[in-house]
Every structure is written in C-alpha cells, then in structure tokens.
C-alpha positions as CSV (number, residue, x, y, z in Angstrom):
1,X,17.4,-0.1,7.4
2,X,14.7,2.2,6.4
3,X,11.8,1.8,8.8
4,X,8.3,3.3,9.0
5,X,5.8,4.2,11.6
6,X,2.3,5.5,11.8
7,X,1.2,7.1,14.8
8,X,-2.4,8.6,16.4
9,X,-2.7,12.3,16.1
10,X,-4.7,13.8,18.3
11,X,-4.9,17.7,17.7
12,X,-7.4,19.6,19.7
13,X,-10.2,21.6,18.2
14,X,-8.3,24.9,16.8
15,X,-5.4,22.8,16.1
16,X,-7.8,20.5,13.4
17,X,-9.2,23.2,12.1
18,X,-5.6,25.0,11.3
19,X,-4.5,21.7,9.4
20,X,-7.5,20.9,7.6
21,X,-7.0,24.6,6.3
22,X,-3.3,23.4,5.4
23,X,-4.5,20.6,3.3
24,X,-6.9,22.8,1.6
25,X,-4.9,25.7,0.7
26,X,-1.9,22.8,-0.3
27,X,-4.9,21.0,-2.0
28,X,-5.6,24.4,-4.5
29,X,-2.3,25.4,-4.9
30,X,-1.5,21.3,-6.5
31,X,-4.3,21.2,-8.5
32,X,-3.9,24.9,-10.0
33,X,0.0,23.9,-10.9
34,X,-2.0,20.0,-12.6
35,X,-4.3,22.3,-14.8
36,X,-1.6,24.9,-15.4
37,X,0.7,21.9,-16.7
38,X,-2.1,20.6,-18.8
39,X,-2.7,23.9,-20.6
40,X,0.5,23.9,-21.6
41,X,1.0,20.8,-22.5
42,X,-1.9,21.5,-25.1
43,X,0.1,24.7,-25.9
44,X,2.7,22.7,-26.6
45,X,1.1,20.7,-28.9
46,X,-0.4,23.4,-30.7
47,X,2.9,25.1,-31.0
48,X,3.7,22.3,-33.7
49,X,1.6,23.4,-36.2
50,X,2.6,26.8,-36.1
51,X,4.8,28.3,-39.0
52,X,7.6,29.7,-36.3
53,X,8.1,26.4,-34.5
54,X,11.4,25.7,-34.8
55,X,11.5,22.5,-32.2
56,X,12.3,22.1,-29.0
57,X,15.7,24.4,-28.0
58,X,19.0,23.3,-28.0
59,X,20.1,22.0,-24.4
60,X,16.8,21.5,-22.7
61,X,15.4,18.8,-21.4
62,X,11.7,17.6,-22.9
63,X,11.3,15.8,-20.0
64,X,11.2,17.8,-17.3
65,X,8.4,20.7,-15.5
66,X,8.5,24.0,-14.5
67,X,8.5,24.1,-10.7
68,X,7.2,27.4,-9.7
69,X,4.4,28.5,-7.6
70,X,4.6,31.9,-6.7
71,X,2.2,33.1,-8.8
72,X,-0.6,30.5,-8.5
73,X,-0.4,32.4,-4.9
74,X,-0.9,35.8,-6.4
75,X,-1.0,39.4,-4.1
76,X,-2.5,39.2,-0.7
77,X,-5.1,41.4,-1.7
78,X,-5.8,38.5,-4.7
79,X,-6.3,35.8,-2.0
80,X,-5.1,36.5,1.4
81,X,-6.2,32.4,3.2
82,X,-3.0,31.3,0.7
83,X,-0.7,33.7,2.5
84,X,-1.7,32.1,5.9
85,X,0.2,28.6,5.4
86,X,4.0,28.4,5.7
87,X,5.2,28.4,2.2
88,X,7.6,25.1,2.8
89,X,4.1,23.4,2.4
90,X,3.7,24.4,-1.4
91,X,7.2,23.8,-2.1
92,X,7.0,20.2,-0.4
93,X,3.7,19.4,-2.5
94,X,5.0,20.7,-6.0
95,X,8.1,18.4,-5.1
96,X,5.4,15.6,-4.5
97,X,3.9,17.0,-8.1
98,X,7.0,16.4,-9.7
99,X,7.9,13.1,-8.2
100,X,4.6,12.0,-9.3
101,X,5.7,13.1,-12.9
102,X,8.9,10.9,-12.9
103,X,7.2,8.1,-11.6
104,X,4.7,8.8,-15.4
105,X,8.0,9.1,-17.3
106,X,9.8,5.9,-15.5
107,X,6.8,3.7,-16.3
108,X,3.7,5.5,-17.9
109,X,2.0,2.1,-18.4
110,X,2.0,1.6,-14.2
111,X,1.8,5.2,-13.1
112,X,-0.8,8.1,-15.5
113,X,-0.3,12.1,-15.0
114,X,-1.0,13.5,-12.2
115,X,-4.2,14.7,-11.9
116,X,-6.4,16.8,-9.5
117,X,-6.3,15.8,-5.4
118,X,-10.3,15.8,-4.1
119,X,-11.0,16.4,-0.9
120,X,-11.9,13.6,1.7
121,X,-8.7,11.2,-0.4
122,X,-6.0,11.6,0.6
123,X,-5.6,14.5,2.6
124,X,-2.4,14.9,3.9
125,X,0.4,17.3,4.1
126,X,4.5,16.7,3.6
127,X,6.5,18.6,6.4
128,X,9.8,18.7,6.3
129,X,12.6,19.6,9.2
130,X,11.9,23.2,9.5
131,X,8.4,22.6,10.0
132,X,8.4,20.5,12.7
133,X,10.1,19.1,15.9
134,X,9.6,16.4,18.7
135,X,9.4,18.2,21.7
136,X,9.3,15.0,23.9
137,X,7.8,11.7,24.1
138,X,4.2,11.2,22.4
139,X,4.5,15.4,21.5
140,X,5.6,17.2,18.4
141,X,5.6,20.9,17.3
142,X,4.5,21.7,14.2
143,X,4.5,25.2,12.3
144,X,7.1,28.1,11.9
145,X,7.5,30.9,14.6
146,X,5.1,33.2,12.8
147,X,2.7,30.5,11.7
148,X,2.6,28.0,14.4
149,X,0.0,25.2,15.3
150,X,1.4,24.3,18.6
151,X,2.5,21.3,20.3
152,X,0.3,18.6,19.4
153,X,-0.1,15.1,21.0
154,X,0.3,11.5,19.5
155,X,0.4,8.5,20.7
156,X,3.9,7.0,20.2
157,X,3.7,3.2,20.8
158,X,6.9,2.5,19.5
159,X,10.2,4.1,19.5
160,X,11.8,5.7,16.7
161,X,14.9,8.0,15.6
162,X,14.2,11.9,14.5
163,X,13.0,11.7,10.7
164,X,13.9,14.1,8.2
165,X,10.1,14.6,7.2
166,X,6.6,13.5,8.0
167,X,3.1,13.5,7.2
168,X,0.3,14.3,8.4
169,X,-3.1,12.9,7.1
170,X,-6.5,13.4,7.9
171,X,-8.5,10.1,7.2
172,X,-12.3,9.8,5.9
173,X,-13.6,8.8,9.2
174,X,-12.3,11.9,10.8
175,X,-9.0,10.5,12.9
176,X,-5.5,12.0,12.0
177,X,-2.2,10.4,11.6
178,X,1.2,10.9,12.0
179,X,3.4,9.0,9.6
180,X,7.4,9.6,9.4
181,X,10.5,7.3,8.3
182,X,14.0,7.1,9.8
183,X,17.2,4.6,9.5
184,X,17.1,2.3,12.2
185,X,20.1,0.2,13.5
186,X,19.2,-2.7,12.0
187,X,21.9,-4.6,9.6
188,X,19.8,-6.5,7.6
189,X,21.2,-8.3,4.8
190,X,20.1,-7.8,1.2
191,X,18.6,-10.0,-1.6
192,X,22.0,-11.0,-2.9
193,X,23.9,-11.9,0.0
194,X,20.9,-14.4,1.4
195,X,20.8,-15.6,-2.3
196,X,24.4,-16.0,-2.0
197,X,24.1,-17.7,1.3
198,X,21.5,-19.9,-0.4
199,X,23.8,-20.9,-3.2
200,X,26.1,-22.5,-0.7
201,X,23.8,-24.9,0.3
202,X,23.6,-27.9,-1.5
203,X,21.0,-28.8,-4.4
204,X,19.7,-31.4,-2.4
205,X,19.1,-30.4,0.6
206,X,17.8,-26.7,-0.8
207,X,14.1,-27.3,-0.6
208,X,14.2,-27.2,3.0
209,X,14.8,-23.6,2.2
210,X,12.1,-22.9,0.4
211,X,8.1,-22.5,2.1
212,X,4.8,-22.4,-0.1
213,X,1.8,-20.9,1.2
214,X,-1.5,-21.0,-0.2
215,X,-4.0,-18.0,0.2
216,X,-7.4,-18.3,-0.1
217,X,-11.1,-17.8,1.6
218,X,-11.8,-20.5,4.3
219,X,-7.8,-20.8,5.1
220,X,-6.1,-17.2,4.7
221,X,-3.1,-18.7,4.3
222,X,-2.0,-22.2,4.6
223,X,1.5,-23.6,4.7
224,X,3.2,-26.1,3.4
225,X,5.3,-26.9,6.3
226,X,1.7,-27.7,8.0
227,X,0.6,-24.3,9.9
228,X,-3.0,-22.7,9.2
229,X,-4.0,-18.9,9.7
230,X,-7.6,-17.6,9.2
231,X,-9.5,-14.9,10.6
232,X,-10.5,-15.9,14.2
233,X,-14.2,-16.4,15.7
234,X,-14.4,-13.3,17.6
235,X,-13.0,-11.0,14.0
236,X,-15.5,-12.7,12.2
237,X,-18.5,-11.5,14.8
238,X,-17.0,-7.8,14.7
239,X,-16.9,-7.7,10.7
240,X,-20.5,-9.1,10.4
241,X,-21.4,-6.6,13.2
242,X,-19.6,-3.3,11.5
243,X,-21.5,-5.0,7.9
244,X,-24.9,-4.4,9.5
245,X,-24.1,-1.0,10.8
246,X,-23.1,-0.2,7.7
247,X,-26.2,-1.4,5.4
248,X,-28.4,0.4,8.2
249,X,-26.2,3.5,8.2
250,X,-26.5,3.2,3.6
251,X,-29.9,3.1,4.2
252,X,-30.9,6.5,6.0
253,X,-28.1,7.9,4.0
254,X,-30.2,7.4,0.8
255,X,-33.2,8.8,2.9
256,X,-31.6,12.3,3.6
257,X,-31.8,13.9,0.5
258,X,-30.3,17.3,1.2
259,X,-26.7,17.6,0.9
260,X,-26.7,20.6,3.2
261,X,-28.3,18.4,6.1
262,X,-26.9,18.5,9.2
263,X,-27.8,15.0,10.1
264,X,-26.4,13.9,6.7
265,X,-23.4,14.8,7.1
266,X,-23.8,13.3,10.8
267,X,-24.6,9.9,9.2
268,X,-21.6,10.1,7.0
269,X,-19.2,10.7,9.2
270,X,-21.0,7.8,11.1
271,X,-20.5,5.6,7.9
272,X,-17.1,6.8,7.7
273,X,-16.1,5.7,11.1
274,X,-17.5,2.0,10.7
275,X,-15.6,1.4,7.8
276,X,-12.6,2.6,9.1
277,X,-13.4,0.3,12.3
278,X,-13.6,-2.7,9.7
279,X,-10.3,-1.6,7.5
280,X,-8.6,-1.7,11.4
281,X,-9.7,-5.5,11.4
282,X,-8.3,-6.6,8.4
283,X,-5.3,-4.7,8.5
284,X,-4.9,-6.5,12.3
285,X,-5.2,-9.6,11.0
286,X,-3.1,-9.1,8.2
287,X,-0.1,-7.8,10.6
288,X,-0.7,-10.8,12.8
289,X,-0.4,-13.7,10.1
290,X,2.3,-11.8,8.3
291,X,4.4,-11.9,11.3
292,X,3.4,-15.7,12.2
293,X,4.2,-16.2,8.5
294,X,7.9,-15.0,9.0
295,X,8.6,-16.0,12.5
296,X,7.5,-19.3,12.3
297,X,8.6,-20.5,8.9
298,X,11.6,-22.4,9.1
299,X,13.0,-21.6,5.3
300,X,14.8,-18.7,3.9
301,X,12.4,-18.1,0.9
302,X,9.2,-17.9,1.3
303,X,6.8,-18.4,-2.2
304,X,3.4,-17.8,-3.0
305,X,0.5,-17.6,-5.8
306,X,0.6,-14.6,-7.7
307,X,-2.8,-14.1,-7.3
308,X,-4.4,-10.9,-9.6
309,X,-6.9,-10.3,-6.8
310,X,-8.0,-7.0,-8.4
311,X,-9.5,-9.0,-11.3
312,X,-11.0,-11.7,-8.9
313,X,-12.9,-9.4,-7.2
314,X,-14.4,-7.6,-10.1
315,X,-18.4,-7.3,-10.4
316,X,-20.0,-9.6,-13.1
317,X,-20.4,-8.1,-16.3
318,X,-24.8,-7.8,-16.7
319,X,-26.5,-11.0,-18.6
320,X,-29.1,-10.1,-21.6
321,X,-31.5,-11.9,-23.9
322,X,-34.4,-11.5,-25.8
323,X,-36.5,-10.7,-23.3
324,X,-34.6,-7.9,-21.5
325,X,-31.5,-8.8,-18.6
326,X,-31.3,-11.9,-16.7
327,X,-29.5,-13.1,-13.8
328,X,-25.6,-13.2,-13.7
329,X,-25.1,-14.3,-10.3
330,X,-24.3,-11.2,-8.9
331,X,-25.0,-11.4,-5.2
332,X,-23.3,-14.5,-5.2
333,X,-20.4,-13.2,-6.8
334,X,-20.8,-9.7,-4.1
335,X,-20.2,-12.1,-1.4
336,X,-17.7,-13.9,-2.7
337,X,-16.0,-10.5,-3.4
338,X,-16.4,-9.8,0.6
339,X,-15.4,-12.8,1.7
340,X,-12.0,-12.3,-0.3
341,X,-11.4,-8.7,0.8
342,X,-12.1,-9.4,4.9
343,X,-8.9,-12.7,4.7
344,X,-7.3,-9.5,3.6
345,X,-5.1,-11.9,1.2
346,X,-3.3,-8.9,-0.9
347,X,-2.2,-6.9,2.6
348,X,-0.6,-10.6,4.2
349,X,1.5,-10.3,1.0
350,X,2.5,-6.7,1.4
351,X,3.0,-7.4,4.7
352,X,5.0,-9.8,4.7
353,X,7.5,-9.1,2.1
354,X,8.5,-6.1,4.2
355,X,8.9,-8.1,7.7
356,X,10.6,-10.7,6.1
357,X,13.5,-8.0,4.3
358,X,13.8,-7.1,7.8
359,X,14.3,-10.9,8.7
360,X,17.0,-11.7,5.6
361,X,14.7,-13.7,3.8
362,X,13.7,-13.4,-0.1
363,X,9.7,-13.2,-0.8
364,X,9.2,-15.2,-4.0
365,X,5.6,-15.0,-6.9
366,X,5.1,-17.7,-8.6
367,X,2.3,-18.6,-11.2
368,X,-0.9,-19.5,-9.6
369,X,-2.4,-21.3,-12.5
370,X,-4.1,-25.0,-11.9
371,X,-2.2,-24.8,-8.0
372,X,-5.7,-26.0,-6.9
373,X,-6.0,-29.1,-10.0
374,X,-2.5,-30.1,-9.7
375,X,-1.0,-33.5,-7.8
376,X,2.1,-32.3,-5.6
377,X,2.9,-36.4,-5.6
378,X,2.8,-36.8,-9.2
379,X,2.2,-33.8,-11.1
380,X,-1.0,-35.2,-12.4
381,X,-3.5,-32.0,-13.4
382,X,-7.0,-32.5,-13.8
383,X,-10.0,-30.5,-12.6
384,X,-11.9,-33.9,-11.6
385,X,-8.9,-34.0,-9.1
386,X,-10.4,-31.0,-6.8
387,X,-13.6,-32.9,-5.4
388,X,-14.4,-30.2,-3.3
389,X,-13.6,-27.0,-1.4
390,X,-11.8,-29.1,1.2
391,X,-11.0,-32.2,-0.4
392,X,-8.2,-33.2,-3.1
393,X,-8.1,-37.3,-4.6
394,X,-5.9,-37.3,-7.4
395,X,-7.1,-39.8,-9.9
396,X,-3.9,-40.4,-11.4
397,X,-1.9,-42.1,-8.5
398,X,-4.9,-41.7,-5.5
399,X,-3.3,-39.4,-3.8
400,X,-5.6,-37.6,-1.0
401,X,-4.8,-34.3,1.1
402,X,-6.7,-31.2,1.8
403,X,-7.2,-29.3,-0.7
404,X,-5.2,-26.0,0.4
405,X,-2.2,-27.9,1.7
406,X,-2.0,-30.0,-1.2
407,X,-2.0,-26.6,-3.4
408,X,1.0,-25.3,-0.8
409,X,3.0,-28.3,-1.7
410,X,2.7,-27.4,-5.1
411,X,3.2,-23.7,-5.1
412,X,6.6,-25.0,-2.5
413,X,7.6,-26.8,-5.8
414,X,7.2,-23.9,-8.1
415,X,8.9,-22.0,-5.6
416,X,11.9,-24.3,-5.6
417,X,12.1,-24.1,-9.6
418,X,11.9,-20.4,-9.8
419,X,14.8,-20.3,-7.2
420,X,16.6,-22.7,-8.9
421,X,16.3,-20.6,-12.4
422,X,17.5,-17.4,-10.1
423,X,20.6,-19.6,-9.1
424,X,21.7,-21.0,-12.2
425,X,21.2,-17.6,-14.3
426,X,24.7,-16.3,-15.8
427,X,26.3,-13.5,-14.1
428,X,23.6,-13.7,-11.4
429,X,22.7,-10.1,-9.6
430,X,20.6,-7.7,-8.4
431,X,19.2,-7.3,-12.3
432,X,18.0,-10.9,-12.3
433,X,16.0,-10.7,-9.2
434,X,12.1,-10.5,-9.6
435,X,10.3,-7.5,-8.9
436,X,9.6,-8.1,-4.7
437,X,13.5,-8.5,-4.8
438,X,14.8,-5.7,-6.4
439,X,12.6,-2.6,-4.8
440,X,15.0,0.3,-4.4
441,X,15.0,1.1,-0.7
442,X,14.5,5.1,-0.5
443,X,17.1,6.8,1.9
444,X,16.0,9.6,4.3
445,X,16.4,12.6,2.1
446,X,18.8,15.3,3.7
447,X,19.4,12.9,6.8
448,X,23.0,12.1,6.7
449,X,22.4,9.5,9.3
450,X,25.7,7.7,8.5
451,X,27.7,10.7,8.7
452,X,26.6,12.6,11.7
453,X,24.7,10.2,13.4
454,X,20.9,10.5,14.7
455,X,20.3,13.5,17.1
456,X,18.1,12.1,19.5
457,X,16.1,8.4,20.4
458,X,12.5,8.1,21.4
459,X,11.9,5.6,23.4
460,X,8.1,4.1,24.1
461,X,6.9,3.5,26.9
C-alpha cells in the first residue's frame, strides 16, 4: 500500500541557502514556461481568424503541451545562476507543469490553469532518484557529483522503504521538510472486497456495521456508538496563547512601515513561526481523534455530515441602509469562524479516510441537512426540536438526548441507507462507489517494487 511520510530537514546554513536558490531558479524557469503557454494559447486563438488557418493538423493532439525548457534557460553568458541547478530539477517541475495541465483537462470545473508559483507558497522542489540517496539513518545526500549539496540531516521518526522521489519544501515559518512515498508491506483490502464482505452479512444485523459521527464546535466529533473527542484543556490554553502572540506580533507589523526593515522582516518571520506553532496543534489533534476514530469504532463503515466548511466559514457579506453600513455581526461570526477552524473538523475527515483504507474500512458522506432538527426515534423534524446547543426534546414523541449524539444517531441512519443503496445497485463496482471510495491510489513511478523488490529498509529508532 502506498504510504507517506514527512520528515524534519534540518540543513545547515550553506546547505539552506543552496536549496532556497534551487526553488528560485525552479520557481523562474515554471513561471517563464506558464506565461510562455499563455502567449501561445492567445496565438492560437488569433491564428483563427487568419486567412491561412487551415485548423489544427492532421494527427496531433489539441490536448496536449510542449515540454521543452532549454531555451527558457538560454546561454550562460544570458544568465549563468540557471546553469548552477542540476537540470533534473527543471525537467521534474515542467513534469509537475504538465500534470497540473491534465488535472485542468480531466476536470476544469475542480482544477483552473496553471498559473504563476510566488515565493513564500509553496516552495518546494521534486527530486527524483538520481538526485538523491539515503546515506544512513536520519541522513540523505542530495545533488549530483558536480552540483552537490551534501549530506543533510533529518529526523526520521519512523521507518520507511527507499522512495522513488521526494520533496523538499521550505515552509513560511522558515523550517524545512522532507516528504517522500514508498509501497509498504501492508495488504490492505480495497473498497470492493470489504463491501463484498459487507454484503454477506445479513440486512438485519448490518447496522452494527455502520458508525455516525457528528462534527461540530463544543464536541469535535461525537459518536454514535457513545465516544466524545474535543480539543483538550491544555490545547485550548496553547491556541489562545499563540492567538495573543499573534494579534501583538499584527500589531507592530502594521507599525513598521518599511518593507526593507530589518526588524520587519524579523517580526514576520516571528509571525510566521506562531502560526505554524498553532497549524502543529490542530493538525495533532486532528491525527489523534482520527486514529481514536478508527481504532476504537467497532463498525466497518464509518459515516459522517458532508459538511461544506469552506462556505461556513466565510466572512459576512457588509449590511447597508440609508444612513451609511450597519452592523452584520461580524466579530461574532470571526469567532465563530476560529472556533470551527481550531476543532480542525475538515483535517479529522481527511485524516481519517486515509487511516481507515489502511484499516479495510469504507469512509462514507452523507447529507448533513436538518441532522441537528431531526428525531433519530421517530424521524420527527422540526427546528423547535433543537432547544439549545446541548439539548434535543423532540416534540413529536418526547424524545430527549444531547444534542450531538442525537444528530450521530441520525447521520448512523443515513449512513445505513446510503450503504444500503451501494448494496442493492445492479452490477455493483468500483464505478458505483462515492468519491472517498473510489480515489485512484498513485503507484511509485519507476519503482518496480513488485518486481525487484525494495533495496534497502530504514528502520527508526
């Protein structure tokens, strides 16, 4: 099974300075070959108005990109710094450039063009297997014999099998990564043998297969088979610690007004570091209830809301009359919007859908309308039925339950339905599955792990 891992780089001083000069010189060569693509797509478009356009020649594709990079590089004496990077790095990223144009072909409504990388997102480079090497444990070698950056260290955690490629990424705050995939041992079984498995089981006994969980602010997650996960005391102190830090740190960044300050860009690397300390929270706590979430539900499905967080965390829209603006709520909205983003609700999702393919169990969305309005012992739907945060009374039969483990009970319902429709659809398969079921898994390109075998284990320590 395809695995990933995402380790601490820790270059020395020369060593940073030779990647980040990597990244850039990748950096220009990508965006020259984005604006050279767009010119000639307007070419292109031009060209059809023209009296000797003829259309598009016999035997080519329309859908496809010229690859070459050569002469974005141009003479030495044109710009010598490009000549100083292994060229595997510009082949790698106008690889990435054409992937990226696939992906806009495959689905243009989900992925756009690709456009210009900036500096400070996401600067990374792709190295393949002449570019690198583990030397030995927590070590790895990076650069060609004639452009070399040394042996640099990492702190390897957890094992892993020699990759084909990885990455190496520079984040905002300053710290560097080192992220690679390999084929691990693991047999896991896919979507359509656990759905087969699940087939087997009688109708009536197959809701004790399925588990509804219901995300939300107070409760991260609550399940329906009882169990409660939210962010913890002592997380809660650190984020509202980091907040302040970061409000002081806005502050006397809006007070430097030169750009070219020294101590500006002091405090913004400062800034930079205490977000990336509060990202490390919630991404902790999102690892840590994902893998309670798998390990300690007892079904084989596991269902929750399909919540559009994205949307629920949008700013109001400004409020005006007569007189000028008025007040929309926004700074209770803001902190609604925080409070949403720290129970890291989307990342538990992510998270878990992952962990629980490793696991052989199926990660299920269902609708998340009225789940909080509606009675799981009658079906009744009302708003009046939600009396507050923590309370549900339904008026319909009296029922009374908290208010996030009565909407579990529900979404374990909806669950049970949608597996039930998955079951009973003719010639059932792969095509039938939803979307969290069906994700291609990516093989390690140029590995040929099953043939030949992996050359070498790393073991942590």
């Amino acid at each position: 099974m395809l695995t990933g891992r995402r380790y601490r780089l820790y270059p020395t001083p020369g060593q940073a300075k030779t990647l980040a000069q990597w990244i850039g010189c990748v950096r220009w060569v990508y965006n020259a070959k984005v604006e050279e693509e767009r010119y000639l797509a307007w070419l292109r478009r031009c060209s059809i108005f023209s009296a000797s356009w003829t259309g598009v020649p016999a035997g080519r594709n329309p859908w496809s990109v010229d690859q070459s990079f050569g002469h974005l590089k141009g003479g030495k004496g044109d710009r010598p710094w490009l000549h100083l990077v292994p060229s595997q790095l510009y082949r790698n990223a106008i690889v990435q450039w054409k992937q990226a144009w696939a992906s806009h072909w495959q689905n243009p409504e989900h992925f756009g063009r690709p456009r210009e990388r900036r500096r400070g997102e996401d600067d990374s480079i792709w190295l393949t297997r002449e570019l690198f090497a583990i030397a030995e444990k927590g070590r790895i070698r990076i650069g060609t014999k004639t452009r070399a950056v040394g042996v640099v260290s990492f702190r390897q955690h957890r094992r892993f099998r020699d990759p084909a490629s990885v990455t190496i990424a520079c984040g905002p705050d300053g710290r560097w990564w080192l992220s690679l995939a390999f084929e691990d041992a693991l047999g896991a079984k896919d979507e359509v043998t656990v759905l087969g498995e699940i087939a087997a089981v009688p109708a009536e006994e197959r809701a004790a297969t399925v588990v509804g969980f219901d995300r939300g602010i107070v409760r991260a997650v609550q399940s329906s088979e009882g169990a409660c996960f939210a962010l913890c005391e002592k997380k809660r102190l650190k984020m509202a610690r980091w907040r302040r830090r970061i409000k002081a740190l806005n502050k006397k960044l809006a007070r430097q007004k030169s750009k070219a300050s020294r101590r500006r860009k002091k405090t913004r690397a400062k800034l930079a570091l205490t977000n990336g300390r509060l990202t490390d929270l919630r991404r902790d706590h999102a690892h840590q209830v994902s893998r309670r979430l798998v390990d300690g539900s007892q079904g084989r499905v596991l269902a929750f809301e399909d919540l559009r967080l994205a949307n629920m965390t949008r700013r109001p829209k400004p409020l005006t009359d007569r007189a000028g603006f008025v007040p929309n709520g926004a700074r209770a909205k803001a902190r609604l919007n925080r409070c949403l983003l720290d129970q890291a609700l989307g990342r538990i999702l992510l998270f878990t859908r992952y962990k629980a393919a490793r696991a052989g169990r199926i990660v299920l969305t269902v609708p998340a309308h009225h789940s909080s309005q509606e009675c799981s012992c009658c079906g009744h739907t009302s708003p009046a039925n939600r009396k507050s945060q923590a309370q549900f009374h339904c008026e319909a039969c009296g029922f009374t339950e908290n208010a996030d483990a009565n909407a579990s009970a529900v979404i374990q319902k909806r669950g049970l339905a949608a597996l039930n429709r998955l079951l009973s659809a003719p010639g059932r398969g792969a095509a039938e599955l939803p979307v969290e079921a069906t994700r291609p898994r990516r093989s390690s390109p140029s590995q040929g792990a099953d043939e030949a075998g992996f050359r070498s284990t790393h073991l942590a320590a």
